[in-house]
C-alpha positions as CSV (number, residue, x, y, z in Angstrom):
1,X,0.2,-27.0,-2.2
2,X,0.7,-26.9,-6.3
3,X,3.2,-23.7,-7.3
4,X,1.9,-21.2,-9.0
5,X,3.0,-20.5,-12.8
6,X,4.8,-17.8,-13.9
7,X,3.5,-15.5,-16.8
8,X,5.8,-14.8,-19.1
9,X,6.4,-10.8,-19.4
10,X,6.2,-8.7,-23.1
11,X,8.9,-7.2,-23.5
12,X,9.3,-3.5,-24.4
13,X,9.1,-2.1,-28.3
14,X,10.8,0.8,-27.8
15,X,12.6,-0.1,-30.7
16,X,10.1,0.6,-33.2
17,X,10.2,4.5,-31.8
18,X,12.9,5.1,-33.6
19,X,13.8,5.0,-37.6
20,X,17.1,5.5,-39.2
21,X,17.2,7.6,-42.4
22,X,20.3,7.7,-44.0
23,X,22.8,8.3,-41.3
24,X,20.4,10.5,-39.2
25,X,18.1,8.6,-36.5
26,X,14.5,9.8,-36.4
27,X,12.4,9.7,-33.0
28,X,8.8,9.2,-32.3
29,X,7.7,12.4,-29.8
30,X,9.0,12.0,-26.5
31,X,7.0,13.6,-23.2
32,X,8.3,17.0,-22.3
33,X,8.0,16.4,-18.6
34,X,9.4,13.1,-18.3
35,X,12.9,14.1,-21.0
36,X,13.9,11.5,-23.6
37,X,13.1,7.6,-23.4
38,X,9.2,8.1,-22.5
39,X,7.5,8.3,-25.6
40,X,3.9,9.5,-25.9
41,X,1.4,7.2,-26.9
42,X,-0.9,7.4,-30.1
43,X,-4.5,8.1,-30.0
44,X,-7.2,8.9,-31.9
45,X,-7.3,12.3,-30.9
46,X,-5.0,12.7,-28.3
47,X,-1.5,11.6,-27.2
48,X,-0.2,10.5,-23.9
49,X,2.6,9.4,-21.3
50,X,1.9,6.6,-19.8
51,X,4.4,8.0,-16.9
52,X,3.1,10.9,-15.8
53,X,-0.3,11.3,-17.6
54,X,0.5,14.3,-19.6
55,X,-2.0,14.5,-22.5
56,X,-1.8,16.4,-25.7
57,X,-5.2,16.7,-27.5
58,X,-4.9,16.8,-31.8
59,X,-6.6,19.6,-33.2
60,X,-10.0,19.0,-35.1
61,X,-8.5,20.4,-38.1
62,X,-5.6,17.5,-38.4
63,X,-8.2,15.0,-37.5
64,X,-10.6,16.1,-40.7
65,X,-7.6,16.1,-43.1
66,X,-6.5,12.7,-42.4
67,X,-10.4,11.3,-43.0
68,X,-10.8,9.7,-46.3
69,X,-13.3,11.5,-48.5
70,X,-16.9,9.8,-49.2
């Protein structure tokens, strides 16, 4: 009986949530229900956790300002 192979794993970019600016740190937006280190994921038109599901729809409004005019 042949082993089986291990996959190797990703590892986590949390990293990339964060910016420093000067000697301040800037975070991407964390989930309200889960507290700090669970960031919400970027959408078209929502975002998300991916921990506890809670969703937070963009308004139209932003969505039309950020299209590029024809």
């Amino acid at each position: 009986m042949a082993k089986k192979q291990k996959k190797n794993k990703i590892p986590s970019k949390k990293y990339a949530k964060y910016k420093v600016e000067g000697k301040t740190i800037k975070r991407a937006i964390t989930c309200p229900k889960c507290g700090p280190g669970v960031f919400l994921a970027e959408h078209k038109n929502r975002q998300t956790c991916g921990t506890c599901h809670y969703t937070v729809m963009k308004s139209k409004t932003l969505e039309k300002s950020k299209e590029k005019p024809k």
